[in-house]
C-alpha positions in Angstrom: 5.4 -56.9 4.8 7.8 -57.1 7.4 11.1 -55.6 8.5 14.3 -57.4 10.1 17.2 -55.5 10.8 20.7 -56.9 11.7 23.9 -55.5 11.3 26.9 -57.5 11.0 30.6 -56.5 10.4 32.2 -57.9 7.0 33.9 -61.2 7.9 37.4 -61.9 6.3 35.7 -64.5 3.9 33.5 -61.5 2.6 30.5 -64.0 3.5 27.1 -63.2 5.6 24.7 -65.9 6.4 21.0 -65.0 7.1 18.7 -66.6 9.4 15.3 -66.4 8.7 12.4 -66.4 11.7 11.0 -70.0 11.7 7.4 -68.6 11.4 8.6 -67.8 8.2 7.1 -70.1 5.7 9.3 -71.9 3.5 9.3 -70.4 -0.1 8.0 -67.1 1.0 9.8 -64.6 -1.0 12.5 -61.8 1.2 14.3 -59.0 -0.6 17.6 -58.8 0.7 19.5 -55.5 1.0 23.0 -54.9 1.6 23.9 -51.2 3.0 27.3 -50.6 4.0 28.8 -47.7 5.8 31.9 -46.9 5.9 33.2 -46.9 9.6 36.2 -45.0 9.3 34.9 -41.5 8.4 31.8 -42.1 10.7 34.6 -43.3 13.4 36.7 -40.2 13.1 33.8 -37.8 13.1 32.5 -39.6 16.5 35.5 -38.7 18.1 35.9 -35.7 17.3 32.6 -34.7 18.3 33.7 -36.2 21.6 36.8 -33.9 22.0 34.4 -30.7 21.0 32.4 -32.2 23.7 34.9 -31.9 26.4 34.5 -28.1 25.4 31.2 -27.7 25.5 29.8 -25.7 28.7 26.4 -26.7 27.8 27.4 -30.8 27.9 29.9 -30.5 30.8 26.9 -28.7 33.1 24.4 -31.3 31.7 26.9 -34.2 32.3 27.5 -32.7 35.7 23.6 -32.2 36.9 23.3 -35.8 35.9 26.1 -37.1 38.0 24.9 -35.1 40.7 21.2 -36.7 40.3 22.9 -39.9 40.5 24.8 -39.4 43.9 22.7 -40.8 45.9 21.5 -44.1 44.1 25.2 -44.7 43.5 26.0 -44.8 47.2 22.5 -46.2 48.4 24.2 -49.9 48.3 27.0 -49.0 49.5 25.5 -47.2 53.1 23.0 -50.2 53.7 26.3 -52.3 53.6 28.0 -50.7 56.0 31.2 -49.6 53.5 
């Protein structure tokens, strides 16, 4: 058995088309199974963890250690070119 796994958003005409891997052989049987997940309470909770985020001392240290890490590969380029 094997797996594919694409996600799609829900076209106005309510259709999806599915293209099946040519090594497929022709009559081979595939289940097909529609899961949909409803963006708009996934969406909000997103963005409110990013606002508790912005609070977070534990995330704004870790966000800062990595920008720091970062520096100098940022501004390697930039040196060698004379800017």
């Amino acid at each position: 058995m094997e797996a594919i796994k694409k996600i799609v958003r829900v076209s106005k005409d309510h259709e999806i088309k599915i293209n099946i891997p040519q090594y497929i052989p022709e009559n081979e049987i595939a289940e097909v199974i529609l899961i949909i997940k409803k963006r708009s309470d996934n969406f909000k909770q997103k963005i409110n963890e990013l606002k508790e985020a912005m609070r977070d001392d534990l995330f704004l240290d870790d966000l800062k250690g990595i920008s720091e890490d970062f520096k100098a590969v940022d501004l390697e380029g930039w040196e060698r070119d004379g800017v």
